[in-house]
C-alpha positions as CSV (number, residue, x, y, z in Angstrom):
1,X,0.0,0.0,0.0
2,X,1.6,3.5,-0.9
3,X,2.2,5.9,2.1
4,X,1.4,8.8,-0.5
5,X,-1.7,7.6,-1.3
6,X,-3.0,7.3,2.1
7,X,-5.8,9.7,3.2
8,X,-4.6,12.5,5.7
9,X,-6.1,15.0,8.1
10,X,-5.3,18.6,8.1
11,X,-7.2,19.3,11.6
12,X,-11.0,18.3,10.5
13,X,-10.5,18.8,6.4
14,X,-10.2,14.9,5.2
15,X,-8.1,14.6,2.1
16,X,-8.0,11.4,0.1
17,X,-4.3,11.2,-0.6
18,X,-0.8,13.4,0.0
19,X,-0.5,15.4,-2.8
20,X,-1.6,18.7,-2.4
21,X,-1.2,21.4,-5.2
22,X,0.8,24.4,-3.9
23,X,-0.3,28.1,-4.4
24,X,1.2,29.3,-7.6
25,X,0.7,32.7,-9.4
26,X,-1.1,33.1,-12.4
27,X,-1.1,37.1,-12.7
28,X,-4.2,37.1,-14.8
29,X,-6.7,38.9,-12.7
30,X,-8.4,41.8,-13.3
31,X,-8.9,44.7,-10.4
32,X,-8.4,40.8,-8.3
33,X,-10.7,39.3,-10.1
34,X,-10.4,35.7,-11.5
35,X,-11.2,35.3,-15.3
36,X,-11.5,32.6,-17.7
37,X,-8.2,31.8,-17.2
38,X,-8.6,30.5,-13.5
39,X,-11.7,28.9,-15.0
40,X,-9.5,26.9,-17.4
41,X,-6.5,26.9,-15.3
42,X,-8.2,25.6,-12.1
43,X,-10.5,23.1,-13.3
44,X,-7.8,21.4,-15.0
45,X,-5.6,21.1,-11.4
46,X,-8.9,20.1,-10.3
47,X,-9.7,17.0,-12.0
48,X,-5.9,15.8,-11.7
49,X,-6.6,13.0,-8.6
50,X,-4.9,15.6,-6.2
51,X,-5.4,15.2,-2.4
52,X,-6.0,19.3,-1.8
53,X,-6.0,22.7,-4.0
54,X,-4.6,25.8,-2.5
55,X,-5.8,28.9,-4.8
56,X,-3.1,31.0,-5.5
57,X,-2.0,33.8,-2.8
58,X,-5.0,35.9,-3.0
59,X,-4.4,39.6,-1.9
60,X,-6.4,40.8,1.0
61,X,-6.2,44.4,-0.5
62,X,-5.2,46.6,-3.7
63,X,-2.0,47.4,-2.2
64,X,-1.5,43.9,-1.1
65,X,-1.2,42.7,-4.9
66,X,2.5,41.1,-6.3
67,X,1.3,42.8,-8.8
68,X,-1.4,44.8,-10.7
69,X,-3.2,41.0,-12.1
70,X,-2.9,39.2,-8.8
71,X,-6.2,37.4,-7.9
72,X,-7.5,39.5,-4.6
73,X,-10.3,38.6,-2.3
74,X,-11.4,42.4,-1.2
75,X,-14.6,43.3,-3.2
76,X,-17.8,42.1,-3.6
77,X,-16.9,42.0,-7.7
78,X,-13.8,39.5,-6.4
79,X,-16.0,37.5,-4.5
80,X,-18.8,37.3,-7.0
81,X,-16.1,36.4,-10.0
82,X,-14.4,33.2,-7.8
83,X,-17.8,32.0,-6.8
84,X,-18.4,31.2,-10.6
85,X,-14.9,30.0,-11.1
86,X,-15.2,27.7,-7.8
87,X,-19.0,26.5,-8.5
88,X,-17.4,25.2,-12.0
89,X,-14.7,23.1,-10.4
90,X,-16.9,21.7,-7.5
91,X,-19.6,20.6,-10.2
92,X,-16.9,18.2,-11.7
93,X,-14.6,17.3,-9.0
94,X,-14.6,16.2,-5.5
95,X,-11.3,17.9,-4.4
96,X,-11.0,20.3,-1.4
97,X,-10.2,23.8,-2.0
98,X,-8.2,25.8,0.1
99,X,-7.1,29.4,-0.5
100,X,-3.6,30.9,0.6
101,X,-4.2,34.6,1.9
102,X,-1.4,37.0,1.5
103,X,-0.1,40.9,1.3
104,X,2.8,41.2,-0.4
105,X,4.6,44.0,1.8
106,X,7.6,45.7,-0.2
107,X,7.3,43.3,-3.0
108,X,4.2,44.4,-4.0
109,X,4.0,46.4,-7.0
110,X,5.7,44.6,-9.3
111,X,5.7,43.5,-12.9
112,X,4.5,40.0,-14.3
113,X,7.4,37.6,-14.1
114,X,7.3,37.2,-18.2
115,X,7.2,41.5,-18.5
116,X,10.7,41.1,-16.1
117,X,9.4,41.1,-12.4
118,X,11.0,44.2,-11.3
119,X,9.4,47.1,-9.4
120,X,6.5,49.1,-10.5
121,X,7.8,52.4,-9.0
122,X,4.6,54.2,-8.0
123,X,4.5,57.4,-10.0
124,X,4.4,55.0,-12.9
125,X,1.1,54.0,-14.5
126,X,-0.1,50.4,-12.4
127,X,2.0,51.7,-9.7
128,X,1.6,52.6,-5.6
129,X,3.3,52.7,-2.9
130,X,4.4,49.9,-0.5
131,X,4.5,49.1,2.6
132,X,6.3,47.0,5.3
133,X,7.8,46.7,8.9
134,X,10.5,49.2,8.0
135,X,11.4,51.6,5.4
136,X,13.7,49.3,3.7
137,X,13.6,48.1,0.1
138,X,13.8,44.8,-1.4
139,X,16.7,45.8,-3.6
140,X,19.2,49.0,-2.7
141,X,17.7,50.5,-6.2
142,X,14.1,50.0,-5.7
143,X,12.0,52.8,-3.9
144,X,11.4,52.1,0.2
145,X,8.2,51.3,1.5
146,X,6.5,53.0,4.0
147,X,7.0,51.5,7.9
148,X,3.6,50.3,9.0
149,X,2.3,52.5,11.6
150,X,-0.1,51.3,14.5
151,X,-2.8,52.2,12.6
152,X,-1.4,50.6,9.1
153,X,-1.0,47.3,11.3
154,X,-4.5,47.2,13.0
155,X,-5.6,48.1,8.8
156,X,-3.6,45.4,7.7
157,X,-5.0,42.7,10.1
158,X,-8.8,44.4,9.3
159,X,-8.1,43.6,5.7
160,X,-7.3,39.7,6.3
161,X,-9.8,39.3,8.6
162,X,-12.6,40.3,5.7
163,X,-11.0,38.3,3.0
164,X,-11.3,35.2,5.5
165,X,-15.0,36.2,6.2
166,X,-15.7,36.2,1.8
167,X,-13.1,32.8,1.5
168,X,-16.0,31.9,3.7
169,X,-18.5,32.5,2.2
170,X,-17.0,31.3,-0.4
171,X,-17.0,27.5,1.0
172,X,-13.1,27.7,0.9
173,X,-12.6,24.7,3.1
174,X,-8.9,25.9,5.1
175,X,-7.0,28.9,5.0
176,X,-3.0,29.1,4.6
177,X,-1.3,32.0,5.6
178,X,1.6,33.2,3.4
179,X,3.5,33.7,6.1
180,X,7.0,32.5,3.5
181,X,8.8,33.9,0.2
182,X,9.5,37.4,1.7
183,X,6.4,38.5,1.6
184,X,4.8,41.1,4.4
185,X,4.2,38.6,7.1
186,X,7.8,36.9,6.4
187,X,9.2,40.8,6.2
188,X,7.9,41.1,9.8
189,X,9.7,37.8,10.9
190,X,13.5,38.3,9.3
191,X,15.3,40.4,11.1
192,X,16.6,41.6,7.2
193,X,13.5,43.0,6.9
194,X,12.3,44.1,10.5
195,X,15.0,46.7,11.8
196,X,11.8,48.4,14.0
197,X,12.1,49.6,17.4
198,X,8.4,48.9,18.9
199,X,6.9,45.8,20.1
200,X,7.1,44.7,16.3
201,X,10.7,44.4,15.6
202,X,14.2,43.7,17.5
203,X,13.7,40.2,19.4
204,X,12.5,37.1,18.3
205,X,9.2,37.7,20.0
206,X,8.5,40.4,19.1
207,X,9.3,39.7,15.2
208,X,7.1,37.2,15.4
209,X,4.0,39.6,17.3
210,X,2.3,40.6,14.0
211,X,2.0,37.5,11.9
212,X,0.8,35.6,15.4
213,X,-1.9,38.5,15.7
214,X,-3.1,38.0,12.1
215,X,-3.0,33.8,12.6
216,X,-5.3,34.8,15.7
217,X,-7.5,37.3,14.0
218,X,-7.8,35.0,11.1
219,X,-8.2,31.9,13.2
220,X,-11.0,33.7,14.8
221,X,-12.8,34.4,11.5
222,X,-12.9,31.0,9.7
223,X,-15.3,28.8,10.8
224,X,-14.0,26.3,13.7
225,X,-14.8,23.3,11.7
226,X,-12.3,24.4,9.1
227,X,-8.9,24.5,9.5
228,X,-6.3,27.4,9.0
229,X,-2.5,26.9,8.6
230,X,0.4,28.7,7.5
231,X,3.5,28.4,4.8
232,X,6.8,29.4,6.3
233,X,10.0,30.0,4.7
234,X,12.3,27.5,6.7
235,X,15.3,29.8,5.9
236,X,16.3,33.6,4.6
237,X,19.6,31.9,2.9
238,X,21.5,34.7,4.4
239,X,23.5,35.0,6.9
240,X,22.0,36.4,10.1
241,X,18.5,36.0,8.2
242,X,15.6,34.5,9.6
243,X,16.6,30.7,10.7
244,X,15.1,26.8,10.9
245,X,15.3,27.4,14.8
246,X,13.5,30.6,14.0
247,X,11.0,28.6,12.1
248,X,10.2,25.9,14.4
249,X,9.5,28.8,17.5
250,X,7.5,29.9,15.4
251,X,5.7,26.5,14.6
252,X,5.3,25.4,18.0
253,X,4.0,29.3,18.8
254,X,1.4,28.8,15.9
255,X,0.3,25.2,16.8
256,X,-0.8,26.3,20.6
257,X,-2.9,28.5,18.6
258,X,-4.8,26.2,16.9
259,X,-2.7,25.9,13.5
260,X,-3.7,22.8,11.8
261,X,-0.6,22.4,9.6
262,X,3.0,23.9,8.8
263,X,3.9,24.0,5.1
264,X,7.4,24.7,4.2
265,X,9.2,26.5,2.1
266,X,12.4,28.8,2.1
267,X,14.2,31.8,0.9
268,X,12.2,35.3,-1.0
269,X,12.9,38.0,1.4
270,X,16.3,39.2,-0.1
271,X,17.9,38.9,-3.1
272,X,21.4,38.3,-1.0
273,X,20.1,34.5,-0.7
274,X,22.2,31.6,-1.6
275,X,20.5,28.8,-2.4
276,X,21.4,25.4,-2.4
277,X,19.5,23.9,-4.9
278,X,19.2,20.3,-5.3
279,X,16.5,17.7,-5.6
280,X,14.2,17.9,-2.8
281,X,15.8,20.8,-1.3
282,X,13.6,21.8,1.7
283,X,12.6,18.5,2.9
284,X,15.3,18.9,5.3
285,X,13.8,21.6,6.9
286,X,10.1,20.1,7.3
287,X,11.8,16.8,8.4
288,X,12.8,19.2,11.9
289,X,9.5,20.9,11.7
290,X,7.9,17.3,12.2
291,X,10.1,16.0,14.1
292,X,10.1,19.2,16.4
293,X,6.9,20.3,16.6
294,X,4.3,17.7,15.5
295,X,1.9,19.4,13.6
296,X,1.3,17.8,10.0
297,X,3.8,19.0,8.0
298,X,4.0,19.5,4.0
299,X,7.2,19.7,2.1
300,X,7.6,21.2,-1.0
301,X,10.7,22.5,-3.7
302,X,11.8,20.4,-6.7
303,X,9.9,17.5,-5.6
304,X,9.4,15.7,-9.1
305,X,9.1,12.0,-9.4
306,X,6.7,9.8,-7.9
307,X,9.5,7.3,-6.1
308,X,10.6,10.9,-4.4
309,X,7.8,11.5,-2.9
310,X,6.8,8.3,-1.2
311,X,10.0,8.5,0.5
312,X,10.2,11.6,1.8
313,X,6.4,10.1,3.4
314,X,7.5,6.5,4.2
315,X,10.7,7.8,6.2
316,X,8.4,10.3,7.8
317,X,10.4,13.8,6.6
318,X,6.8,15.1,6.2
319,X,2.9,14.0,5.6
320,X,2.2,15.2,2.7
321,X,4.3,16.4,-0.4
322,X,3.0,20.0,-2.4
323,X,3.5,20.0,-5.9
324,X,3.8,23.5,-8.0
325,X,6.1,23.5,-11.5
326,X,5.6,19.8,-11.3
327,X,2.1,19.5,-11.6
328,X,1.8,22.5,-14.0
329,X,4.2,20.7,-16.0
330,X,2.2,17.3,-16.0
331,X,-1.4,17.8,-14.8
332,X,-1.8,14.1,-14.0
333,X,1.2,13.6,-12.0
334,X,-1.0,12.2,-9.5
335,X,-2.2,9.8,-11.9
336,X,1.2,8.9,-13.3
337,X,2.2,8.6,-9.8
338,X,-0.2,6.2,-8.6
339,X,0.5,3.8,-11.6
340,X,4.1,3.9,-10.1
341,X,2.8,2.9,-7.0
342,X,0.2,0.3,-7.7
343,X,-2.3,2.9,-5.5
344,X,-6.2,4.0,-6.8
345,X,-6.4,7.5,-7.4
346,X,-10.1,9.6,-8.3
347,X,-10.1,10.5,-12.3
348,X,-13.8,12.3,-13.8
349,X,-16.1,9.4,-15.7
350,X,-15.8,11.2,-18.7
351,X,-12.0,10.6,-19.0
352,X,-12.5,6.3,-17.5
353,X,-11.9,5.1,-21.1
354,X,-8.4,6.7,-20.9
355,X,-7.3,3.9,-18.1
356,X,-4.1,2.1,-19.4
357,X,-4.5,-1.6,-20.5
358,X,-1.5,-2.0,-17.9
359,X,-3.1,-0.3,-14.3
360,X,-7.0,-1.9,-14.8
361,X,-7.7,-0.9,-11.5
362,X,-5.6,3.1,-11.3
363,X,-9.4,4.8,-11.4
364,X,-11.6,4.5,-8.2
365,X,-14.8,3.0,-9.1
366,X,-14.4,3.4,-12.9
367,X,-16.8,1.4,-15.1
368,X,-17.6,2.0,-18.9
369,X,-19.2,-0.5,-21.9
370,X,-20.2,0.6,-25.6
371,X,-22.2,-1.0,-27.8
């Protein structure tokens, strides 16, 4: 029996199998609203025999956007446009969908990867400003942010806590936090980011004061039955960055609060990172989570072939694996996966007749004749 294929609990959300599709930017929304593209896009991840779908990171606000086409959760027209995009996908496939809030802090204003990636200054048309911990930007040649003030932090929080109410609504069945990939709640956690003098910034403790208050204000907001977790980045890469001791404080910190899971990631808060690239790259770091903190962990980062990924579960480095360029690069890796394994995965009726002469019994409950 495959480990991978086993079904797994993230608090009281039940998902058939490990494999979870990880959040992954499409920049094709419009004022943050999804489009035929997400149409397309997610009901294609949808039917692909996946144990969970996390929704891209959806901004909690305009200024919150990587960039002017990120999918945001802050107006009615944003909720109205993912209700039709979701009600599609749950029509024709049984998989959960989860959403990963996020504000992108001092990275925020930026171009589409394929028009460069580089700041949108904000006197420049798609532009504003950004904002952050501290007045520090992401690159010594990109324009500062603004420091968060009391009142930009208790706006902030305000702004997650109604896109949790509308994921909701929604039926979005868990939350993730972007909390990783240098992003605002990360900015607040890495001391290369966080160079404040309040209750906010300096010590460990208190770095780690604003993204526990939004996990608590978030927590609060989502129904009980549903579970809400966080992505951390493991690592900064940098040397007197943000650390894997850092990351499990933080863990244990998050799971007395009621987080249902730790996902986790590495690196994105300063382009001064080094990293060491390799197959299966961060499982170290959710192996100590794991081992350290016992929440359910998910590891992710060039985690491509099937074999990989049951052994990463088997020798218990994580419980479940979360698949991003893979998956976008084969759509049925789950599929393709399970025939590896000799496990059952869920395919849609109307694709049964496709089942290899080889792996009879690959589709749960499939049946077909012709005359």
């Amino acid at each position: 029996m495959s480990r991978l294929f086993e079904p797994l609990s993230l608090g009281s959300l039940e998902l058939a199998n490990r494999i979870i599709i990880a959040p992954m930017c499409q920049y094709s929304a419009t004022d943050g609203a999804a489009g035929d593209w997400h149409m397309i896009h997610l009901g294609h991840l949808a039917l692909s025999g996946a144990g969970l779908l996390i929704l891209e990171a959806t901004a909690v606000s305009p200024q919150a956007r990587i960039t002017p086409q990120d999918l945001g959760l802050y107006s009615d027209a944003d909720e109205a446009a993912l209700a039709k995009v979701l009600a599609a996908v749950r029509a024709n496939s049984p998989i959960p969908v989860a959403m990963q809030l996020s504000h992108a802090g001092r990275k925020a204003s930026s171009r589409a990867p394929w028009d460069g990636g580089t700041q949108i200054r904000p006197d420049a048309p798609d532009g504003w400003k950004t904002e952050a911990p501290s007045a520090l930007p992401h690159a010594p040649e990109e324009e500062p942010p603004v420091a968060l003030d009391l009142a930009g932090l208790a706006r902030v929080k305000a702004d997650f806590v109604a896109a949790t109410v509308r994921a909701a609504r929604l039926g979005i069945e868990g939350v993730e936090l972007h909390g990783a990939h240098g992003y605002l709640l990360h900015q607040f956690l890495s001391p290369l980011a966080n160079q404040r003098t309040d209750a906010y910034g300096g010590s460990l403790e208190n770095r780690m004061r604003f993204p526990l208050e939004v996990f608590d204000a978030v927590r609060a907001a989502f129904p009980a039955d549903r579970p809400v977790w966080m992505r951390l980045s493991a690592t900064d890469w940098v040397e007197g960055g943000w650390d894997i001791d850092e990351t499990i404080a933080l863990s244990k910190a998050l799971k007395a609060r009621g987080c249902a899971a730790i996902h986790v990631s590495s690196g994105g808060v300063s382009p001064l990172q080094k990293i060491k690239l390799g197959s299966g790259y961060q499982v170290e770091f959710a192996a100590r989570v794991k081992a350290e903190v016992d929440l359910p962990t998910i590891a992710v980062g060039l985690i491509t072939e099937a074999e990989q990924a049951e052994t990463i579960i088997t020798e218990g480095q994580a419980d479940a694996i979360a698949l991003a360029r893979a998956i976008l690069y084969d759509p049925r890796w789950p599929w393709h996966a399970a025939a590896k394994l000799g496990a059952h995965v869920t395919a849609p009726k109307q694709y049964w007749r496709c089942q290899p002469r080889d792996y009879p019994d690959l589709f749960k409950a499939a049946s077909f004749g012709q005359r």
